[in-house]
C-alpha positions in Angstrom: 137.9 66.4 129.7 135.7 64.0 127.7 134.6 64.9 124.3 130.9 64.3 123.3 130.7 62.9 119.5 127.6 62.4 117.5 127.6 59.9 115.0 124.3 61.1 113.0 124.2 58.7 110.3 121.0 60.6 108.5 122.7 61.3 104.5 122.3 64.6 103.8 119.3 65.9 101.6 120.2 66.0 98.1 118.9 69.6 96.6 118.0 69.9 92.6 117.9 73.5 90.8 114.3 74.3 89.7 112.9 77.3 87.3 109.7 78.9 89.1 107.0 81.3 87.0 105.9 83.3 89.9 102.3 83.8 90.0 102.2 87.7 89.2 105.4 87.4 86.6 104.6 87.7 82.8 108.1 87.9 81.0 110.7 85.1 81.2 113.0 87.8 82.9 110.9 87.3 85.8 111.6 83.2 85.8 113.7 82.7 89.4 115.8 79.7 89.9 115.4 78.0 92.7 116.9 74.7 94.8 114.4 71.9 96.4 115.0 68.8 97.6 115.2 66.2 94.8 111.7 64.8 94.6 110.9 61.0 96.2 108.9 59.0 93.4 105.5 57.4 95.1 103.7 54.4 94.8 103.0 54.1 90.9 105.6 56.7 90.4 109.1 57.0 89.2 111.7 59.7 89.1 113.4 60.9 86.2 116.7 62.6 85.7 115.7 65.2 83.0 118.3 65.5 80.2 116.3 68.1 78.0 113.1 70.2 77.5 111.3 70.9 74.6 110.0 74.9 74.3 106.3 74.8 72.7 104.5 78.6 71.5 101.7 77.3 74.1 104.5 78.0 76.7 104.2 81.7 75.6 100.8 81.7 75.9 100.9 80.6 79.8 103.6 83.3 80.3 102.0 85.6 79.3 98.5 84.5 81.2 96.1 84.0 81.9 96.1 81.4 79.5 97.4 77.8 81.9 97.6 80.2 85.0 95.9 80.4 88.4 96.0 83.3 90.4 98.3 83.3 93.1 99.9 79.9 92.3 103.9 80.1 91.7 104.5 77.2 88.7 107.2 75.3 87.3 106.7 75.8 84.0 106.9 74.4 80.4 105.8 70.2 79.5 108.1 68.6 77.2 110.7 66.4 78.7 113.8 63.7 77.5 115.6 61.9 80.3 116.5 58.6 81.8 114.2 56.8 85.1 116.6 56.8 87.9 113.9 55.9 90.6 111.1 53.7 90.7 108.2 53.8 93.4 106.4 50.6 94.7 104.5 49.0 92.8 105.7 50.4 89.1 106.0 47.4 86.6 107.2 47.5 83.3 109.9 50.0 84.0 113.2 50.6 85.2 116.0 52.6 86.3 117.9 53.5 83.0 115.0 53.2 80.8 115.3 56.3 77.9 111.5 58.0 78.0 109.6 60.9 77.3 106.1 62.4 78.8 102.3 61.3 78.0 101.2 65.1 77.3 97.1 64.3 78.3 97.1 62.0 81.4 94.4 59.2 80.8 93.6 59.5 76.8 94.7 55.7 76.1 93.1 55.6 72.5 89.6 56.7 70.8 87.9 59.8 71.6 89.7 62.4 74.0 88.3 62.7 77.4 86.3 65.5 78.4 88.5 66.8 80.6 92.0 66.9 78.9 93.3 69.5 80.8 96.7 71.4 79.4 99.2 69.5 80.4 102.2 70.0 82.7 103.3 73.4 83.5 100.1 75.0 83.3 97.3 75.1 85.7 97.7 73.0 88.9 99.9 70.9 87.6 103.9 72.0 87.9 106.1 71.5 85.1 109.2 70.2 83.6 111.6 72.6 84.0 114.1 70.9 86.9 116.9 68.5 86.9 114.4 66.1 88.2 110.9 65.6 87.3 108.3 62.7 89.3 105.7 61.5 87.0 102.6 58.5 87.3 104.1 55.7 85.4 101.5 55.9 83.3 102.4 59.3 81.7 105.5 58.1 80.6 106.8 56.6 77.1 109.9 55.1 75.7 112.0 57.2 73.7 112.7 55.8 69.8 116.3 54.3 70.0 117.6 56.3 67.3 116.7 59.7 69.0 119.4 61.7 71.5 117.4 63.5 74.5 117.0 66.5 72.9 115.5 65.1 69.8 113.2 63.1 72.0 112.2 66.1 74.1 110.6 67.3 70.7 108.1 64.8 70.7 105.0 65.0 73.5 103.4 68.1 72.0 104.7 69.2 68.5 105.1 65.8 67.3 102.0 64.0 68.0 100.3 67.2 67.4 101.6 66.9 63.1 100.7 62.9 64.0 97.4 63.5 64.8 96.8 66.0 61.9 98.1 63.7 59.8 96.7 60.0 61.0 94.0 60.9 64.0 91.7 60.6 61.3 91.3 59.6 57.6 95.0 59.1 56.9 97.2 60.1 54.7 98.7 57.4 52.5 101.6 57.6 50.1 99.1 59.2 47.0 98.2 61.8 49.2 99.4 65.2 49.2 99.6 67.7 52.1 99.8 71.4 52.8 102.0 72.8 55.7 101.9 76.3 56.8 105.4 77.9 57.8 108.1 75.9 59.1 107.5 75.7 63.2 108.1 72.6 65.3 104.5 71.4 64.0 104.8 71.7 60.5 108.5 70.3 59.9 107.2 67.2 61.9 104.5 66.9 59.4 106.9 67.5 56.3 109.0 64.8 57.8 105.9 62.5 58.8 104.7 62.8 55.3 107.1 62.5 52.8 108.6 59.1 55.2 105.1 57.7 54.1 105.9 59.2 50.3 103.9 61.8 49.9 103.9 64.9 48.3 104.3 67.8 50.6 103.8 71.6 50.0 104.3 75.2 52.2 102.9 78.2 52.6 105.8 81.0 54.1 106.6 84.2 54.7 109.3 84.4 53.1 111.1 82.7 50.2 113.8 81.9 52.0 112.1 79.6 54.1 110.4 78.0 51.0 113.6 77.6 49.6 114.6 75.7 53.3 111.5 73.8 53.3 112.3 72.5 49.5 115.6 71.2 50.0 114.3 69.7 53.2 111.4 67.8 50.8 108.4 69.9 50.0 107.4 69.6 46.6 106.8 73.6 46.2 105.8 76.4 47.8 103.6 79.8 47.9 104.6 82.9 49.6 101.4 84.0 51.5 102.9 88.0 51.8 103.2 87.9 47.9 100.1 85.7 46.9 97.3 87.1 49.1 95.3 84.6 47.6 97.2 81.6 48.4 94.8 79.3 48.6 94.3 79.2 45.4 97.9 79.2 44.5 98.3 76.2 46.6 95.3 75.0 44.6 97.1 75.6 41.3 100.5 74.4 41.7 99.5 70.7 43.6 96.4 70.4 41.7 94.5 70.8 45.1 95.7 69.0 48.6 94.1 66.4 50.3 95.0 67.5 53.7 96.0 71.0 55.3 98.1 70.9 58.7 97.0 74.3 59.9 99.2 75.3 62.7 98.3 79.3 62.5 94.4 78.8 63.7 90.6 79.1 62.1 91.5 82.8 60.7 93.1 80.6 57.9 90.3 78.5 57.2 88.9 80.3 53.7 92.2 80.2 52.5 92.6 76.6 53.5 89.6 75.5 52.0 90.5 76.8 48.7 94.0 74.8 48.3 91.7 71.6 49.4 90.6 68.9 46.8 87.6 67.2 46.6 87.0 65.2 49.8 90.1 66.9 52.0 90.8 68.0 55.1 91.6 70.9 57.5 93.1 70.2 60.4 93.3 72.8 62.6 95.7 73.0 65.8 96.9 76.8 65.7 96.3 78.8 69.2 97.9 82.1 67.1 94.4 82.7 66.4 91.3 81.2 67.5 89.2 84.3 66.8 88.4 82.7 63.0 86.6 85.2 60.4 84.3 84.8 57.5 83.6 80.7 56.6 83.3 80.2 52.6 80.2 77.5 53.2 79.7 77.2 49.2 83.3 75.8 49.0 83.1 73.6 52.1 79.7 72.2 50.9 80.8 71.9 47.3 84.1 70.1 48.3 82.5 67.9 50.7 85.6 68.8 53.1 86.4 68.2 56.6 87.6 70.9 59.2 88.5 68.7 62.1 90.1 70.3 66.0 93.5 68.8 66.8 94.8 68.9 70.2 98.1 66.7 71.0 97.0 62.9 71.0 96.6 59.8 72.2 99.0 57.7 73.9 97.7 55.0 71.2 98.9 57.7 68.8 102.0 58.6 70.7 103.1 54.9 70.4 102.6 54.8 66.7 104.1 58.0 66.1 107.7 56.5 68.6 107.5 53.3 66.2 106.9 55.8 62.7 110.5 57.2 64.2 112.1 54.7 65.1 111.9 52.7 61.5 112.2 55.5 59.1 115.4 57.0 61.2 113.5 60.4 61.7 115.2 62.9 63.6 113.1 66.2 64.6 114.9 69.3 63.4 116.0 71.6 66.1 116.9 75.2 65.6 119.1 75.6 68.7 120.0 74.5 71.9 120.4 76.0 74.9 121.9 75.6 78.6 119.7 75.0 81.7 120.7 78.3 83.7 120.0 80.4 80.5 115.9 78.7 80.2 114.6 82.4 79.9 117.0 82.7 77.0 114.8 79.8 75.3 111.3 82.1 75.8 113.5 85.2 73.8 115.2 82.4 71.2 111.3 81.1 70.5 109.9 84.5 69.5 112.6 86.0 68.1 111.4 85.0 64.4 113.2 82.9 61.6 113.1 79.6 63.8 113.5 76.5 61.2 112.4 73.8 63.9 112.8 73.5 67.7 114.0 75.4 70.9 115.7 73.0 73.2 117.1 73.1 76.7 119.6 70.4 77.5 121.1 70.0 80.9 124.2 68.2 81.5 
């Protein structure tokens, strides 16, 4: 009897684990892990093996919907991600396999004015997210990581962090006389403390409670106002830094009055909080009178995103993360984020 052998040389299909937001689900319960072939990088495209994920509040804003959603469109969610390239596709120059990078959060905003069409950035819309052991980008939404950052630190970066940069440096910048106001102490706001006082200086807080002041202070803010004690914190503010020449306002334009009144002469409010958009009453006398600036921040420029890897880098800044968390548990990360009494960052590393 002869024996019939094959000798199918084809390697088999290597198969990565994915998180999917189906299209109807609105509660990270409902997240369902999944396995896919590992992604081929294209022309202009490499391949990275993601090492951790950043968790920003806009990711519980497309969770919820219909904020970043499409009807009947499953998504892999969420936009911030840390790894190492370990594929490149034709014609890709400038990179290789082992380089350390993070994501561009707005694809084509080089430098200058935003584009019209900015979009929301991965894991929201049409465009699928981060959440997988392996991620294929456009070269050109890629970045190095700083050197003195681990993945998880670096993972911080792409939305919170260029976010506090922008506030602080997308227009009139600080310098080291000026003094700034943070609000709470989020992923936003303790990249501006940090941001800030690295350039020298002062730095103040608005919280909930004083135990977070008290946080903030050893961490380098010069003071702070409870805004549940002081309903009038504005002027507060106003009193005890003798008036701020810039407020990072990461709660939204229902703030703005109150901002306003902690300004000095000349200052600035910008405002980046999707908490609430809605806004209220506008004191005009005081923004006329203080000749101030409100000014719209979304994420920034990759012009920005490089000066804010460099800022990093030579000052030895390392974002502040609250906690970690493993790659099968993501869903824990939604329940960690809203939980309350965060100081800093959600992360979710993978081995």
């Amino acid at each position: 009897m002869t024996s019939l052998h094959t000798n199918d040389s084809t390697p088999p299909t290597r198969l990565m684990k994915r998180w999917i937001l189906p299209a109807d689900a609105t509660d990270a319960a409902e997240l369902v892990l999944d396995e896919t072939p590992v992604p081929v990088p294209g022309p202009g495209e490499v391949r990275i093996r993601v090492r951790a994920i950043s968790m920003n509040y806009r990711d519980q804003l497309i969770l919820k919907g219909p904020f970043g959603r499409l009807p009947e469109q499953d998504l892999v969610p969420l936009s911030d991600v840390a790894g190492e390239i370990d594929a490149v596709g034709p014609q890709v120059k400038g990179w290789s396999v082992g380089d350390r990078v993070t994501n561009l959060h707005v694809l084509g905003w080089s430098d200058g004015r935003p584009p019209v069409a900015m979009g929301l950035g991965l894991g929201a819309l049409h465009e699928d997210g981060v959440l997988a052991e392996y991620v294929v980008l456009p070269a050109r939404r890629i970045m190095r990581a700083p050197a003195n950052l681990d993945h998880s630190e670096a993972a911080t970066l792409p939305v919170a962090a260029l976010t506090a940069w922008n506030a602080l440096y997308g227009d009139h910048p600080i310098t080291a006389d000026s003094t700034v106001l943070i609000i709470g102490s989020g992923g936003v706001a303790l990249s501006a403390l940090q941001f800030a006082r690295a350039a020298g200086a002062r730095v103040y807080a608005t919280v909930r409670t004083n135990a977070a002041g008290e946080d903030l202070v050893r961490f380098g803010a010069a003071g702070y106002v409870n805004s549940m004690t002081q309903h009038d914190w504005g002027d507060a503010i106003y009193a005890l830094s003798g008036g701020v020449d810039k407020v990072v306002d990461s709660v939204g334009v229902s703030i703005l009055a109150q901002a306003l009144a902690a300004l000095a002469p000349g200052g600035e409010v910008a405002t980046l909080g999707l908490f609430d958009a809605a806004g209220g009453p506008l004191d005009g006398y005081a923004l006329l009178s203080k000749q101030a600036r409100i000014r719209g921040v979304a994420v920034g420029s990759e012009a920005m995103h490089r000066d804010l890897v460099r800022h990093v880098d030579t000052h030895d800044i390392h974002p502040v993360i609250d906690r970690r968390i493993g790659f099968l548990d993501a869903p824990a990360a939604y329940t960690a984020q809203t939980a309350g009494g965060l100081f800093g960052k959600v992360v979710i590393e993978l081995d």
